[in-house]
N, C-alpha and C positions, 0 to 999 in steps of 0.2 A: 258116378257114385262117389258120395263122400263117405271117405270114412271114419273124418276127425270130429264132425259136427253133426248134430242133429238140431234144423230148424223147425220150432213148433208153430204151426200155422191154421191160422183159423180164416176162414173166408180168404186164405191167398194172403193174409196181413200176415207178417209173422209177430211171434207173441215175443221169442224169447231163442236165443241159439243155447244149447249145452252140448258138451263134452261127449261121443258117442262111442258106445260100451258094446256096439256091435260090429261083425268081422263080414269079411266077404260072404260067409255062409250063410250067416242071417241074412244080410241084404238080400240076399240069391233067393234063400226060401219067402220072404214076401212078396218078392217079385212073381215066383211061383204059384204065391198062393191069389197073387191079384192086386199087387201093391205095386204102384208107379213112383216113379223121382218125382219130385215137384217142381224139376229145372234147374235153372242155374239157381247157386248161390244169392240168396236176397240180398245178401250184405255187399258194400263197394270195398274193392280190393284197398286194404291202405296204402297211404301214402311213404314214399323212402322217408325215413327217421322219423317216423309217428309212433306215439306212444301207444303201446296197447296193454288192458290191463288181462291179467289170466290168473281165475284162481288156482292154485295149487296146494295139495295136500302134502305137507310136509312127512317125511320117515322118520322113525325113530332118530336116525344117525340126523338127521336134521338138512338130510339135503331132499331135493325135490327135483323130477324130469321136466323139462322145457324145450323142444326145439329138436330132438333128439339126443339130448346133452344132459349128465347129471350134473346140479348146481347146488351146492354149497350156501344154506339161507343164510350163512352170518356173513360172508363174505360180500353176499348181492345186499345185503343192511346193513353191513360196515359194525357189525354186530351189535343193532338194535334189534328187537322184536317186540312186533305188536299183537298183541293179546286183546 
């Protein structure tokens, strides 16, 4: 089970990966209810020191979670921001 990502997939293609808003329980309950994995991950594991991009919704205070780590956006932009 994942539980960072949900891949949307149509005919086995995937469409698109997002951000996944559900917990062990939910997963459990679909399973339940008649819901399968669809396998492994489609995506290929990246490579050491490859860029990836991630959206992230910034907090008021202006930091944002990544990694398990609070980050500080003016710091990670040398304090630009794009709008």
């Amino acid at each position: 089970m994942d539980l960072d990502v949900i891949h949307l997939l149509i005919a086995w293609a995937e469409i698109k990966a997002v951000q996944s808003h559900l917990s062990v329980k939910d997963l459990t309950m679909l399973v339940a209810s008649g819901g399968r994995g669809a396998g492994p991950v489609p995506l290929p594991p990246a490579e050491p020191g490859a860029v990836l991009k991630a959206d992230r919704t910034l907090r008021r205070s202006g930091t944002f979670g990544l990694g398990g780590k609070i980050l500080l956006a003016a710091e990670v932009l040398g304090g630009f921001v794009a709008i």
